[in-house]
N, C-alpha and C positions, 0 to 999 in steps of 0.2 A: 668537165669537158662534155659538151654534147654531142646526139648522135650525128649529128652534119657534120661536126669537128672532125669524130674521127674518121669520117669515108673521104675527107680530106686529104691531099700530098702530103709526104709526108716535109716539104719545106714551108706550107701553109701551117701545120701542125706544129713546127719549130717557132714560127711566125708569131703564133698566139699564146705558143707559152712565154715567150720572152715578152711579150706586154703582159701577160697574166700579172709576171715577177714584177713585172715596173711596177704595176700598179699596187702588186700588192706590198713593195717596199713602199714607195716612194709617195703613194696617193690615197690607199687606206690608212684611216684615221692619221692622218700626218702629223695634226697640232693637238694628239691625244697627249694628256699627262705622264710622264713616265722620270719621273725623279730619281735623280741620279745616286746610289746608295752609296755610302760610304766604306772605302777601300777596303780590303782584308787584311788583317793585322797578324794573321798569325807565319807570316811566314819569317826567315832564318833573324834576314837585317832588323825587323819590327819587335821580333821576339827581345831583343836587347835594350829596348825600351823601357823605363815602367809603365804602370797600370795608366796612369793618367795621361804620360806621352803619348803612350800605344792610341790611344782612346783618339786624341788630337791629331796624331800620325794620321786614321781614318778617315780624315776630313783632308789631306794633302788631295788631292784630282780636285776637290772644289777650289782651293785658294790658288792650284795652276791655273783654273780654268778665269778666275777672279783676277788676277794678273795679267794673263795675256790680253783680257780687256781692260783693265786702265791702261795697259802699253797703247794697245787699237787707239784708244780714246786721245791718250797726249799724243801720238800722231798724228792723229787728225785735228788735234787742236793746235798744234805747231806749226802745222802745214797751213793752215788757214790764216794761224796772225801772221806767220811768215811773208803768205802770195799779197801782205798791203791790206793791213787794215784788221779789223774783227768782223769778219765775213758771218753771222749768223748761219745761215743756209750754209754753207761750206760744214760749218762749226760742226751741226747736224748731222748731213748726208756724208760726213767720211771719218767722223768721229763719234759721236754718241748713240748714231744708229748701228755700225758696224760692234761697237763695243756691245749695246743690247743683244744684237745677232750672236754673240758668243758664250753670253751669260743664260739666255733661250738655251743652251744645247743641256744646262743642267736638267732641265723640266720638260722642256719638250724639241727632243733633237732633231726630229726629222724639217717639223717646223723652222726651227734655226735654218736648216741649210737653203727652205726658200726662203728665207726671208733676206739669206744671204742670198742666195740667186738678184734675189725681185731690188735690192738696193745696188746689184753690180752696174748698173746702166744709169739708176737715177744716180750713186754719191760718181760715177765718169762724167756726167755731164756737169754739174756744176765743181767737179774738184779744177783744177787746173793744172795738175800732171798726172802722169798715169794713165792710159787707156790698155783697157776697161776697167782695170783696175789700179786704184790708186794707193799709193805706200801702205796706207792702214787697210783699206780696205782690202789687198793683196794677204794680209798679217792674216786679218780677221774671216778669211774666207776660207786661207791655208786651215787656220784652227778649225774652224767649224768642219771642216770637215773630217780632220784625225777626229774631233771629241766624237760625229756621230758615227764614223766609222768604228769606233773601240766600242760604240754601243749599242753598233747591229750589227749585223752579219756581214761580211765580207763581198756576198751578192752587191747588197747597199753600198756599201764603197765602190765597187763599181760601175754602179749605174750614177752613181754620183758625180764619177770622175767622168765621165762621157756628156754627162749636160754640161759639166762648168767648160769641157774644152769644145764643144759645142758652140755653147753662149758665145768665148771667146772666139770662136772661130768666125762667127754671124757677124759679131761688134767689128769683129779686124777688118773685113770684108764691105764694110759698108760705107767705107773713104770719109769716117769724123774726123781721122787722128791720122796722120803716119805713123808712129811709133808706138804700134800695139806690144804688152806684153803677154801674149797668150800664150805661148811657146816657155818662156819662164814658167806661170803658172801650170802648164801641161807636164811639166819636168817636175816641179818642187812638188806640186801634187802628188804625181806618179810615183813618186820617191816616197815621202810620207803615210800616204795609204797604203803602199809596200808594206812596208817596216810596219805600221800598223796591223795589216791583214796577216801577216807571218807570225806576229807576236799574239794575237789573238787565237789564229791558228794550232799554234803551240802550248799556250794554255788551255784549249778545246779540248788540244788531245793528252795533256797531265790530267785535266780532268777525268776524264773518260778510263784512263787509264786506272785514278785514283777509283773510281767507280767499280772496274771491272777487278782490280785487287782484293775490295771491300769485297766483292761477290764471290771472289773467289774462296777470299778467309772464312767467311761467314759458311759458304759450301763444306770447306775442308773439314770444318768444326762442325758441322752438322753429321756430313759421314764420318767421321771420327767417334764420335757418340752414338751415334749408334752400332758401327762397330765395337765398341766398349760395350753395351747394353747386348751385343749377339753375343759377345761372348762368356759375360756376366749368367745369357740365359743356358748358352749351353753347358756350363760349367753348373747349375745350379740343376738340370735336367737330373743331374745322375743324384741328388742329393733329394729332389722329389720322387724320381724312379726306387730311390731305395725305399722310402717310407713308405707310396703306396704299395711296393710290393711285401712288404711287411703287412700291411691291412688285407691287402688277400691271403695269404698264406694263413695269417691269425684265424679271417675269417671263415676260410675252409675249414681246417683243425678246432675251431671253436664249438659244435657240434658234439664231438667226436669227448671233450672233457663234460660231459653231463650223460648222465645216466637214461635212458629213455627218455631224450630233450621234448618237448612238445612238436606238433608238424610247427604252429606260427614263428617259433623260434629258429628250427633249422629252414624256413624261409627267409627269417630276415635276415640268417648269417649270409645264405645263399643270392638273397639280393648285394646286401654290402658286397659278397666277393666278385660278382657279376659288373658290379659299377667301376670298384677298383682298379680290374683287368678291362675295362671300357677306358677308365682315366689314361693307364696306361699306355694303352694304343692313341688316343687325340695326344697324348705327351709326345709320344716317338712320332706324331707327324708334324707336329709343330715342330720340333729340333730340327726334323728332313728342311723345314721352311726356313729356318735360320742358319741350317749348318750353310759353309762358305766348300767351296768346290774342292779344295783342297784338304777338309778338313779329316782326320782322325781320329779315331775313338781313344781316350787314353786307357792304356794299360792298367794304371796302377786306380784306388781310388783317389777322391777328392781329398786335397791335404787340410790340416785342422792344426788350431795353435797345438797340441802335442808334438808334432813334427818341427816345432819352428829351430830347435837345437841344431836338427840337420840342415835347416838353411843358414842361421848362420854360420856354421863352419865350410859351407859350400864359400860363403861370400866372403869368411876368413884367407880361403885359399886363393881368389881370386885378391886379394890383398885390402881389402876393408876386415878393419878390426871392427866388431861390434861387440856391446854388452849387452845384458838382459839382465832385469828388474822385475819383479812379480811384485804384486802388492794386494793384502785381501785374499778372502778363501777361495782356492781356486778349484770351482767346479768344470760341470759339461755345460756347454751352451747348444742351441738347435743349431745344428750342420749346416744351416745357412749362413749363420752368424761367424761359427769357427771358419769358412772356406773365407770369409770375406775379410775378416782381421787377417788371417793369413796374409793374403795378395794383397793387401794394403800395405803391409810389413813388409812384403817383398817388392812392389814396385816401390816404396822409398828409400830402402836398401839399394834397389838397382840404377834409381836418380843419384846417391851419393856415390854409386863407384862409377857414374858416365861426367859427373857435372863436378862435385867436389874428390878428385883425386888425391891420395894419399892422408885423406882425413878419415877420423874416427866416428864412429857412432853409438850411439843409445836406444836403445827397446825397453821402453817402459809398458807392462799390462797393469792394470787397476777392474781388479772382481769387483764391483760397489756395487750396493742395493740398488738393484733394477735395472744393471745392464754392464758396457763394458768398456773401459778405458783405454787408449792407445796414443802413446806417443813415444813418436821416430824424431830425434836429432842428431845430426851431423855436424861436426868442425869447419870451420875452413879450411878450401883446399891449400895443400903444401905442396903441388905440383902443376906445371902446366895443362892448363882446362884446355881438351884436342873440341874441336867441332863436336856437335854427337850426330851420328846418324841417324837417327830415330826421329816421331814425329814434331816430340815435344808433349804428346798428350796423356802420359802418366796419372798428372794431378787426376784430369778428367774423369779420368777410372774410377779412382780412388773415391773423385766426388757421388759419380754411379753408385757407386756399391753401399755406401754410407747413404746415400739417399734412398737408396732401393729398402733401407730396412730402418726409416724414418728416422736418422741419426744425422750429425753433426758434424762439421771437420773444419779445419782453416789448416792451410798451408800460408807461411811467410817467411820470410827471413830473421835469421836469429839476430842477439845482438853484437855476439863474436865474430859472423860475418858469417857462419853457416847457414842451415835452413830446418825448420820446425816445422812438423807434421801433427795436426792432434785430432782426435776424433774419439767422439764418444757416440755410439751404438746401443737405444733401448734396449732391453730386452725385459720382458713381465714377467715376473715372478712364478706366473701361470703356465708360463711357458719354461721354465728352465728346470731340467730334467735333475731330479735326484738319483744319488749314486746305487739307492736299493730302485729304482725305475730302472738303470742303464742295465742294473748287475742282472 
């Protein structure tokens, strides 16, 4: 809109936006290529199909649209040997050109509807009934216009419907014929581009809808993950806060076990404890940056597979039976490792008493060279499964924490009808503490 436009009324202003729309329906690239695609198959009635039907199903709007013109066409060729003779020109102008006008709307729709426009006058003048429009050509003018309305916008159906009763109104008015049917066509129109325009309308907004769902899900599961991931850190805070503050303490008191230590040596303990109680403090501000408003320090420490006895008899009482299986020598693992087996154990413990009720469960550990085994299986349920409150994003955790310490998992369903938890958890040989280390 230019600057003249807008110091313009604002009914001059309305003026020029509503030819802007005509033209830019109705007149930019009109007879551009725009191929008609074939239908979507996946919904409820199509889905019942095979592969092969389904496939051929998506070609049904072409063989309607291929139909309605042989119909156009043997009406206009009925009509013609009918009015006395094999009228060529009749044959033509109310039969095979109306029928091409409708086959046009696969490739190029907009074109179709002038082409239907530009033939209402020529197949009126030589059909011999009908003004302005004649039997087929009435058929064929109706179609073209639902096909391009379903294939643009609703705008376009309107401006559509306003030339053809137009047209009809100019032809009625200009004393060819007494018995115009304009008023027909202003109805049956009206009516069809309706029901077109609502049904398009309505799929616009499943669309839209289905759109803003995806966005939604995809949101909820993004913040969900990372709430997993805040709380994975803060819960792993107290388990680095222990270790460094073991490296400053050592390295204070390290000194203090040697006999007249060198000055270079109680520098570099004094560096190490310097950096430690540095690490320290950037720890406690990064947790400040994760912790959630709500949060609380816990009491107790970080729980580790030693404790897991007392959770299953927590989950005993709550009425899951579980068992436990050891397999292999069972050492210390790093306190990252032990807190995350843990809460892997416990949120699948907490999945089979929300989702499978009144069934049983298994806890298998597996110590093997260079890391660590874990698998949770549950029964199926023998009670009615209630709603769960919760978000659904358990699994997600679980994958968190086993990825966090470059491990493996799969969750599935068993083949009793329960559900299978497995994961196995690196750990380097380098890294796993021996009992004269711990003692």
């Amino acid at each position: 809109m230019t600057e003249t436009t807008k110091n313009r009324s604002p009914e001059f202003r309305l003026a020029a936006g509503v030819i802007a729309g005509l033209r830019q329906d109705l007149f930019h690239d009109a007879f551009a290529y725009r191929s008609l695609p074939p239908m979507r198959t996946g919904r409820a009635l199509t889905r019942l199909l095979s592969e092969r039907m389904r496939v051929r199903a998506g070609w049904t709007p072409h063989a309607l649209v291929g139909l309605a013109a042989l119909i156009t066409f043997l009406m206009g060729f009925g009509r013609a040997d009918g009015a006395g003779g094999w009228s060529g020109i009749e044959i033509i102008t109310t039969g095979l050109l109306p029928a091409a006008a409708v086959v046009l709307t696969l490739v190029r729709p907009v074109g179709a509807f002038w082409m239907s426009m530009a033939l209402t006058p020529v197949s009126a003048i030589f059909s011999s009934e009908g003004w302005p429009w004649a039997p087929s050509m009435f058929l064929a003018h109706l179609v073209v216009l639902v096909v391009v309305a379903a294939r643009t916008r609703p705008r376009t159906a309107a401006w559509m419907w306003v030339l053809t009763v137009l047209l009809g109104f100019v032809m009625a008015n200009i004393g060819w014929h007494p018995y115009a049917v304009t008023g027909p066509m202003a109805v049956a129109s009206a009516f069809a581009l309706l029901v077109v325009t609502v049904v398009q309308t309505r799929r616009d907004a499943e669309r839209e809808v289905t759109v803003q769902r995806t966005v939604t899900a995809v949101e909820r599961d993004r913040r969900t993950l990372l709430e997993e991931r805040t709380t994975i850190a803060r819960e792993l805070h107290d388990v680095v806060a222990h270790h460094m503050s073991v490296v400053a303490i050592q390295a204070e008191a390290a000194p203090y076990r040697v006999e007249n230590p060198p000055p270079e040596l109680e520098q570099a303990f004094l560096t190490i404890r310097e950096n430690a109680v540095a690490a320290l403090t950037e720890l406690r501000r990064v947790l400040g940056v994760v912790r959630a408003e709500d949060y609380q320090a816990p009491d107790a420490p970080q729980p580790t597979l030693a404790e897991l006895d007392g959770l299953l008899a927590n989950v005993a009482d709550a009425g899951l039976m579980a068992g436990k299986t050891i397999t292999g020598a069972v050492r210390e693992l790093p306190q990252g490792v032990e807190l995350s087996a843990y809460r892997i154990i416990q949120e699948a413990l907490s999945n089979t008493l929300r989702h499978a009720p009144g069934a049983t469960a298994k806890v298998e550990i597996g110590y093997v060279l260079g890391g660590l085994g874990l698998r949770v299986v549950n029964g199926p349920p023998t009670g009615p499964v209630k709603p769960s409150q919760g978000a659904g994003h358990g699994i997600t955790g679980m994958r968190e924490r086993v990825a966090m310490l470059n491990g493996e998992m799969t969750a599935e369903p068993a083949a009793d009808g329960g559900y299978e938890i497995s994961a196995f958890i690196p750990v380097p040989l380098a890294q796993e503490p021996t009992r004269s280390e711990t003692s």
